[in-house]
VMD Tcl script that builds the backbone (N, CA, C; Angstrom):
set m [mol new atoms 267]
animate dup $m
set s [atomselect $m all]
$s set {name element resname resid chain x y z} {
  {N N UNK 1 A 26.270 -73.018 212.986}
  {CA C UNK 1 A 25.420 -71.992 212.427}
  {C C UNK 1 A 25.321 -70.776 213.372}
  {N N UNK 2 A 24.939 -71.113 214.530}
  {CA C UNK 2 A 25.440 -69.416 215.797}
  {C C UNK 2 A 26.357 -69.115 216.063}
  {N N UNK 3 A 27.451 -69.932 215.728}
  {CA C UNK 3 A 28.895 -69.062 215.521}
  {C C UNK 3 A 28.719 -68.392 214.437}
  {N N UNK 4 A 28.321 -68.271 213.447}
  {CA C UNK 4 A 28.590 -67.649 212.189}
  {C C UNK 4 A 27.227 -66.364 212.276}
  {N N UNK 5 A 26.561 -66.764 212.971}
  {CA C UNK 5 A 25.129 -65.549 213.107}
  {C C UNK 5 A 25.971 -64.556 214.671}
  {N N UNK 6 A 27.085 -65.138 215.349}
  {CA C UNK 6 A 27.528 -64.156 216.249}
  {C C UNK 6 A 28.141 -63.773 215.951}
  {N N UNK 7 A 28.901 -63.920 214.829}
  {CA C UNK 7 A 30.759 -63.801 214.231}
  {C C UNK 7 A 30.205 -62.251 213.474}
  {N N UNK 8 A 28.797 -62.480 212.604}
  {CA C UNK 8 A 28.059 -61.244 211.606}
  {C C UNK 8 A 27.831 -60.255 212.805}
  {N N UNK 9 A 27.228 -60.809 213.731}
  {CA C UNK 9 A 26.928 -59.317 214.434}
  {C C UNK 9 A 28.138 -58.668 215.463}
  {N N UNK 10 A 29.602 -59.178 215.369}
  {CA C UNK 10 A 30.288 -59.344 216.382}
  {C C UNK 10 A 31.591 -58.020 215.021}
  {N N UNK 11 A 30.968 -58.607 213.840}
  {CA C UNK 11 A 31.610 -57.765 212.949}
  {C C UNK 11 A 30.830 -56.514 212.653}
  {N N UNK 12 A 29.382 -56.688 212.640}
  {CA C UNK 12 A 29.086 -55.506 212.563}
  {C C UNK 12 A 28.919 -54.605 213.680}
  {N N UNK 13 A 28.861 -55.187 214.772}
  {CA C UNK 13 A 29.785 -53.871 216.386}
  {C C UNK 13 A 30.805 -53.620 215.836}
  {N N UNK 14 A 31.754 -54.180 215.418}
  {CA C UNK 14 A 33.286 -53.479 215.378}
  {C C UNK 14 A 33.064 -52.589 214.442}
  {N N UNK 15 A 32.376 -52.442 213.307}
  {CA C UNK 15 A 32.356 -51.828 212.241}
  {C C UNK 15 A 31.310 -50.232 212.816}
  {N N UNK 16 A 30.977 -50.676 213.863}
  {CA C UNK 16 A 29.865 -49.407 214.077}
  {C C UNK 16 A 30.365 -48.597 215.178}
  {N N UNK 17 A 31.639 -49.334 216.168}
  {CA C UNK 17 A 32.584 -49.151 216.952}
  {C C UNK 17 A 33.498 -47.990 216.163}
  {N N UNK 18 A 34.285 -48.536 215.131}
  {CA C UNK 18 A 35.199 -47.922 214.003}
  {C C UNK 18 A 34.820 -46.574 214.106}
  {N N UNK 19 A 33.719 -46.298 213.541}
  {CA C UNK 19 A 32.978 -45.268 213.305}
  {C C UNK 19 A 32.577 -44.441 214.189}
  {N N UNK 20 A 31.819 -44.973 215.445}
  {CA C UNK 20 A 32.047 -43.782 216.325}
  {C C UNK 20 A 33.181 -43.341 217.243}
  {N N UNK 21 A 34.284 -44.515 217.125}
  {CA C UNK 21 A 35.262 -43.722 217.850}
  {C C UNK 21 A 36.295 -42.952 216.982}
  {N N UNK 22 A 35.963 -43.384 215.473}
  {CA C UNK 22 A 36.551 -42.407 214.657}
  {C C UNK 22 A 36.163 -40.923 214.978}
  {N N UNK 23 A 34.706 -40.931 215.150}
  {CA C UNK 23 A 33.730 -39.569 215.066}
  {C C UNK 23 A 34.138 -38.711 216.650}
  {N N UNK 24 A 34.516 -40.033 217.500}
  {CA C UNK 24 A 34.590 -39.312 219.314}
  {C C UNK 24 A 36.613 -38.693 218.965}
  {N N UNK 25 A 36.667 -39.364 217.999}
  {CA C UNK 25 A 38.444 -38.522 218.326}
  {C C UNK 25 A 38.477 -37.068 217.695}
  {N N UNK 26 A 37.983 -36.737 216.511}
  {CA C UNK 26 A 37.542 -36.168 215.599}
  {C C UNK 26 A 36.953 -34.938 216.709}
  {N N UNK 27 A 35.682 -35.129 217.471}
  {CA C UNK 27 A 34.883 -34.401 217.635}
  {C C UNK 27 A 35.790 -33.590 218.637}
  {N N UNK 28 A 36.269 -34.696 220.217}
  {CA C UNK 28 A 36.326 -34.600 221.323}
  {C C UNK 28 A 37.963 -34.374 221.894}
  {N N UNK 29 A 38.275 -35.334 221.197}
  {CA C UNK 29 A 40.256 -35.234 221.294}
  {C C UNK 29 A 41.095 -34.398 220.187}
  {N N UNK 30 A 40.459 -33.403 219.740}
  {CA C UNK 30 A 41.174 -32.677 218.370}
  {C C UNK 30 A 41.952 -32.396 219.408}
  {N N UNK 31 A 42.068 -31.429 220.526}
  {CA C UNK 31 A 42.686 -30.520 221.344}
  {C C UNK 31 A 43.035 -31.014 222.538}
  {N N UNK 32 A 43.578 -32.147 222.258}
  {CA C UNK 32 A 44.120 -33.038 223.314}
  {C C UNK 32 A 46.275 -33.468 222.980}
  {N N UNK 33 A 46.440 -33.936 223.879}
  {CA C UNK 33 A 47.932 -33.935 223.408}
  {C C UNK 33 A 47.343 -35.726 222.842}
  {N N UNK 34 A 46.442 -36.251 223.210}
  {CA C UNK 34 A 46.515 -37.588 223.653}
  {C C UNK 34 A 46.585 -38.173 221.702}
  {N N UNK 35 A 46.292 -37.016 220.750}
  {CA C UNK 35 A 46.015 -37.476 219.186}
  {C C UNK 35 A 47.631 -37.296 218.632}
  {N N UNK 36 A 48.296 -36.795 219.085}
  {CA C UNK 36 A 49.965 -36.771 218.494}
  {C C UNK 36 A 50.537 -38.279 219.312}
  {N N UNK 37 A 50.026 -39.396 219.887}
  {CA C UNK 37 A 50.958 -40.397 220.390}
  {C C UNK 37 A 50.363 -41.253 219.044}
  {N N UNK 38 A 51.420 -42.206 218.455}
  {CA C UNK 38 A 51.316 -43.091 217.858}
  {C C UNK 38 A 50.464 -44.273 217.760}
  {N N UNK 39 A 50.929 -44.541 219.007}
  {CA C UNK 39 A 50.726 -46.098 219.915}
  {C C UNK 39 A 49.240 -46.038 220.494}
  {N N UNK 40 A 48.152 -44.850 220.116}
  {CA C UNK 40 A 47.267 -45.113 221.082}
  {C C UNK 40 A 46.209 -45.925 220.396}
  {N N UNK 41 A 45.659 -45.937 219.246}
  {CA C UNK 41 A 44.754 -46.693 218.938}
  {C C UNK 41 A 45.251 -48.264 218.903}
  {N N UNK 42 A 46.447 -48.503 219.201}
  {CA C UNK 42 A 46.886 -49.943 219.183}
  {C C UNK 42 A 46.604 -50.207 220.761}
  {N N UNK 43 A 46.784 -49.475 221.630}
  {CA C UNK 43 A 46.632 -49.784 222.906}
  {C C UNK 43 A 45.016 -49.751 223.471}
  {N N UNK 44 A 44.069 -48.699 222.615}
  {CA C UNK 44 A 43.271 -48.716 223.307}
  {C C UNK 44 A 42.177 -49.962 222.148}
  {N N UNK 45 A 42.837 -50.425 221.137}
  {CA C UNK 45 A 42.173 -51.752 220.517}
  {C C UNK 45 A 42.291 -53.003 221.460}
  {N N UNK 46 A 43.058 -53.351 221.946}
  {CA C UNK 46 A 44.055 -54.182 222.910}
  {C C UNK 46 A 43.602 -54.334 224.512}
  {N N UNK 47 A 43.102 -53.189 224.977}
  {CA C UNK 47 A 42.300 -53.523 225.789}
  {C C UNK 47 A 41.088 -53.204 225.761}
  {N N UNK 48 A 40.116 -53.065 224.356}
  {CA C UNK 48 A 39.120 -53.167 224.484}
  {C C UNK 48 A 38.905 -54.635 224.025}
  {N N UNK 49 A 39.461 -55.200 223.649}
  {CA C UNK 49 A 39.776 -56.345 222.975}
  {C C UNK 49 A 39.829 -57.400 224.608}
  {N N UNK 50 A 40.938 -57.420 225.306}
  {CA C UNK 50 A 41.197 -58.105 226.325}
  {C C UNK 50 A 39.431 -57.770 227.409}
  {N N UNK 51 A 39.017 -56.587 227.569}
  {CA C UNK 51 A 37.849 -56.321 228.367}
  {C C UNK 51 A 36.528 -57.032 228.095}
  {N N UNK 52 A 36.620 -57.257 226.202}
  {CA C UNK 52 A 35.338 -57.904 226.066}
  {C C UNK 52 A 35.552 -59.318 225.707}
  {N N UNK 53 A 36.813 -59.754 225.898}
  {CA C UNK 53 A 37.127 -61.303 225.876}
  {C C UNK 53 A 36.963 -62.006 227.210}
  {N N UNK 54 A 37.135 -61.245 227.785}
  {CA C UNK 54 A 36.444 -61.639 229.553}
  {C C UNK 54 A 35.441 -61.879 229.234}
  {N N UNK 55 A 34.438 -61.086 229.255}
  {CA C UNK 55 A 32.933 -61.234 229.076}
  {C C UNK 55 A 32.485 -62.467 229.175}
  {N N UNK 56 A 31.942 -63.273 230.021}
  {CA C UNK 56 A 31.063 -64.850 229.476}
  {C C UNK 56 A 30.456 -64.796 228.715}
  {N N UNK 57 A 29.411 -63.751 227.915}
  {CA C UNK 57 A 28.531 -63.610 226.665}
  {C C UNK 57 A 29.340 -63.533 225.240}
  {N N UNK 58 A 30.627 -63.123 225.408}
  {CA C UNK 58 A 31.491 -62.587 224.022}
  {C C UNK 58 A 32.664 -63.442 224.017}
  {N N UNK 59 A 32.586 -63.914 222.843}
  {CA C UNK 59 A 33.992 -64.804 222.956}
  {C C UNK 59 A 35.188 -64.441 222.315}
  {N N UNK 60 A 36.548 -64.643 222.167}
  {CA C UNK 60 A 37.524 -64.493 222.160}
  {C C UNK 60 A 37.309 -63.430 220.398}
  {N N UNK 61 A 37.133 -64.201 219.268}
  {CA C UNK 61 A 37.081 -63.410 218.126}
  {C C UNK 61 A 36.219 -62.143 218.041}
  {N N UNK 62 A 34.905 -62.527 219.184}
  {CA C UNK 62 A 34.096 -61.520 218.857}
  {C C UNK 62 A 34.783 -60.181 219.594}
  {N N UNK 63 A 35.680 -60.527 220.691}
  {CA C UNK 63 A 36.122 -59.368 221.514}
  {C C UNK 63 A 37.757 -59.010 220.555}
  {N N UNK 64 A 38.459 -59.614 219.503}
  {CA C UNK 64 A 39.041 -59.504 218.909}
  {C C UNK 64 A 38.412 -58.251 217.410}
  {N N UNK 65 A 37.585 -58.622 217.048}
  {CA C UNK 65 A 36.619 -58.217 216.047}
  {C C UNK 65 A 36.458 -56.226 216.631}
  {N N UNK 66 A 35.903 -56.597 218.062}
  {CA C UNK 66 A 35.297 -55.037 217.933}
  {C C UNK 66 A 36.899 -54.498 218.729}
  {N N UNK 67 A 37.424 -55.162 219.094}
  {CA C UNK 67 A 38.700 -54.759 219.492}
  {C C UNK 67 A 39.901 -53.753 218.117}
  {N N UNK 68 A 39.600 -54.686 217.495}
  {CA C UNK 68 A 40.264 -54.419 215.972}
  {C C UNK 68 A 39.552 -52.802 215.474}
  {N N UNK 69 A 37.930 -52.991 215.909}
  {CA C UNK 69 A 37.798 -51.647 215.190}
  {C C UNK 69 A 37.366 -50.602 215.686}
  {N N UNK 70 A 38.000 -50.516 217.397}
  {CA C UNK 70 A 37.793 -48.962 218.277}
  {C C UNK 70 A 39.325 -48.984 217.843}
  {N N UNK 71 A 40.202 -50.050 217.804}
  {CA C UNK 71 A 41.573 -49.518 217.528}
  {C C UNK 71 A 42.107 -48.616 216.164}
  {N N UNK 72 A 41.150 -48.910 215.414}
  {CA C UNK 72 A 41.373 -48.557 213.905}
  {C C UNK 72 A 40.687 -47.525 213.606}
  {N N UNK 73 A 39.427 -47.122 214.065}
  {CA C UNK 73 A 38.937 -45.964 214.712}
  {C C UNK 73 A 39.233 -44.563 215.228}
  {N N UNK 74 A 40.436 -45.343 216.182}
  {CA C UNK 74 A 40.987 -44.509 216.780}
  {C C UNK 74 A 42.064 -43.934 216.267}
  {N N UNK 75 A 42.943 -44.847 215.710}
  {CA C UNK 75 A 44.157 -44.494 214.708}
  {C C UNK 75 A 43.869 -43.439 213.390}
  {N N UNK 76 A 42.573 -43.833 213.079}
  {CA C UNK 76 A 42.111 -43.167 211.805}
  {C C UNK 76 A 41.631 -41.428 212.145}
  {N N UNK 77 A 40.821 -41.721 213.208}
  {CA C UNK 77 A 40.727 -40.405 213.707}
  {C C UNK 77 A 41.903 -39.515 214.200}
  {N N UNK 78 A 42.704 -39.740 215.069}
  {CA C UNK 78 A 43.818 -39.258 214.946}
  {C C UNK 78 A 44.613 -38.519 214.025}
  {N N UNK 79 A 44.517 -39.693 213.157}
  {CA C UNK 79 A 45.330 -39.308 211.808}
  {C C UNK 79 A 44.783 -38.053 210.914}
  {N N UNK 80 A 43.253 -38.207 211.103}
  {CA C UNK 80 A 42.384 -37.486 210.283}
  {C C UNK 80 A 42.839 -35.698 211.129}
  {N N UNK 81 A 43.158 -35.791 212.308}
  {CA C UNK 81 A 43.597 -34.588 213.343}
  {C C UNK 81 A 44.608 -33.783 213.196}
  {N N UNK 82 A 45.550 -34.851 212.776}
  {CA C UNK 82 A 47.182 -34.256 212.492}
  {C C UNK 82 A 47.181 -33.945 211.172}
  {N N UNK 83 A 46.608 -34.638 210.270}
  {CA C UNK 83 A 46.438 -33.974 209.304}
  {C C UNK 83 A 45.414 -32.890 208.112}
  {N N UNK 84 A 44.579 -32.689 209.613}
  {CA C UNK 84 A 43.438 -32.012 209.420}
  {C C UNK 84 A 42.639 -31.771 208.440}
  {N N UNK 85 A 42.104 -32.860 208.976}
  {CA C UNK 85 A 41.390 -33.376 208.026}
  {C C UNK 85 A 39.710 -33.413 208.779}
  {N N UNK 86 A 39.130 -32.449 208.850}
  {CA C UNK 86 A 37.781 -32.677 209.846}
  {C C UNK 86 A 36.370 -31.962 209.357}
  {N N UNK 87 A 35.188 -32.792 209.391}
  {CA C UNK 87 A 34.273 -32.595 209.023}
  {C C UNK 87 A 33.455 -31.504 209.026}
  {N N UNK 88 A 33.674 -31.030 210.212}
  {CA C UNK 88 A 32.955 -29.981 210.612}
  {C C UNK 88 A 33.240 -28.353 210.440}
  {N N UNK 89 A 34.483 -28.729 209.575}
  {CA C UNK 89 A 35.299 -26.873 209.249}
  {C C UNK 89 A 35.248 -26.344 208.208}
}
mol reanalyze $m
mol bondsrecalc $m
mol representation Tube
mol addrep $m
């Protein structure tokens, strides 16, 4: 039963993760070279993923979970850059 009450809140970080690093690429990296590489929201899912699987408090899915969605986040924002696509214009 607290696997499944950590697994809900372990999904809803990633989901609130998603979102603001969608909003930090968007806002902060429009004018960066760093939004034309492909590979970066896979890399920076991957080790946010590996950083919070260390953790003794967070376990492997839960650091998989929010891992999955600064990476997807990040990809999305990006994408939203190159193809300008942004909220604020």
């Amino acid at each position: 039963m607290f696997e499944l009450i950590g697994l809900g809140i372990a999904a809803a970080v990633g989901i609130y993760a998603h979102m603001k690093s969608r909003s930090f690429v968007r806002r902060r990296l429009r004018y960066t070279s760093w939004v034309e590489k492909r590979g970066l929201g896979i890399v920076a899912g991957a080790v946010t993923a590996i950083v919070l699987s260390w953790l003794p408090v967070v376990g492997l899915g839960a650091g998989l979970l929010v891992g999955a969605g600064v990476g997807s986040g990040i990809s999305m924002g990006a994408s939203d850059v190159r193809n300008r696509r942004l909220l604020d214009e």
